[in-house]
C-alpha positions in Angstrom: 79.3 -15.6 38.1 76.2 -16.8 40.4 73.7 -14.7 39.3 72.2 -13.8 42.8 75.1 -11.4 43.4 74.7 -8.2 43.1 76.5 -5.3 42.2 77.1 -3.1 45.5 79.3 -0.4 44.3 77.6 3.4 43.7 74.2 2.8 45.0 73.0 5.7 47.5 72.0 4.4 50.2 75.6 2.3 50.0 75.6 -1.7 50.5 74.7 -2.0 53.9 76.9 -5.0 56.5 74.0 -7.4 55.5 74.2 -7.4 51.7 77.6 -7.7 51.4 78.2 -10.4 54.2 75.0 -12.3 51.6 76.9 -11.6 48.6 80.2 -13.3 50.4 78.0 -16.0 51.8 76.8 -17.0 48.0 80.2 -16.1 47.0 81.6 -18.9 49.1 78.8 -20.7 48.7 79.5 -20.8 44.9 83.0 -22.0 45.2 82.9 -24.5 47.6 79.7 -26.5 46.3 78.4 -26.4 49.8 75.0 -24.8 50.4 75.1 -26.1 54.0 78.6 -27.2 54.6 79.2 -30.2 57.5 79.5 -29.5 61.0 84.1 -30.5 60.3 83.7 -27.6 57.6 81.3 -25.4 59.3 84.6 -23.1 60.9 86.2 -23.1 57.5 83.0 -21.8 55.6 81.9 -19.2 58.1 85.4 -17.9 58.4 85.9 -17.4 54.4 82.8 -16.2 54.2 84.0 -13.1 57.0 86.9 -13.1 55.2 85.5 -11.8 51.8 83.4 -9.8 53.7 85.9 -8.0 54.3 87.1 -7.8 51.7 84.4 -6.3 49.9 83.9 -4.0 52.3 87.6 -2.7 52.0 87.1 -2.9 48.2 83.9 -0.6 47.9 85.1 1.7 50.2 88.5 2.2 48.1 86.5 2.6 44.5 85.9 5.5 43.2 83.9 7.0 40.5 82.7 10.6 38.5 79.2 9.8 38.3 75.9 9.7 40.5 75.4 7.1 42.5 72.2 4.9 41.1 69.2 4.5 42.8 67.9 1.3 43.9 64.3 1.7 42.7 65.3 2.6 39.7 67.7 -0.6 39.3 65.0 -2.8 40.6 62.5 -1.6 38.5 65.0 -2.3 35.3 65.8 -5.5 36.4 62.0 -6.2 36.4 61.4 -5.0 32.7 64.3 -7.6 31.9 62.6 -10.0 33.3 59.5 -9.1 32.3 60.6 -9.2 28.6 62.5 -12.5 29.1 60.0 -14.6 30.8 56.8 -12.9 29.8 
């Protein structure tokens, strides 16, 4: 999995437009091999990546779950301990 996506489920506030449509954009970007596709595939690309859009907006708005949603400070904040312990 590319490692700059994200999970987006449970977080309050929610995954706004813009960080889904990102994580579909390194999504397709992933796939494809293309960071920048050509001007031939430029329609294909930008039309996959609305396309898993959404998607994942259809996706996260049909999951459901029993416990509280996290907080994004506090994820962030892990995520730099991690780091923090693996790169010193």
């Amino acid at each position: 999995m590319c490692r700059n996506i994200k999970p987006l489920f449970n977080f309050d506030p929610p995954a706004s437009e813009e960080e889904i449509t990102g994580a579909a954009l390194q999504y397709v970007r992933k796939v494809s091999g293309f960071t920048r596709p050509s001007q031939v595939n430029q329609a294909a690309f930008d039309t996959a990546v609305q396309e898993i859009a959404r998607a994942t907006q259809t996706l996260l708005e049909s999951l459901t779950t029993n416990t509280a949603p996290r907080s994004r400070e506090e994820e962030a904040a892990k995520a730099r301990a991690r780091n923090q312990k693996r790169f010193g």
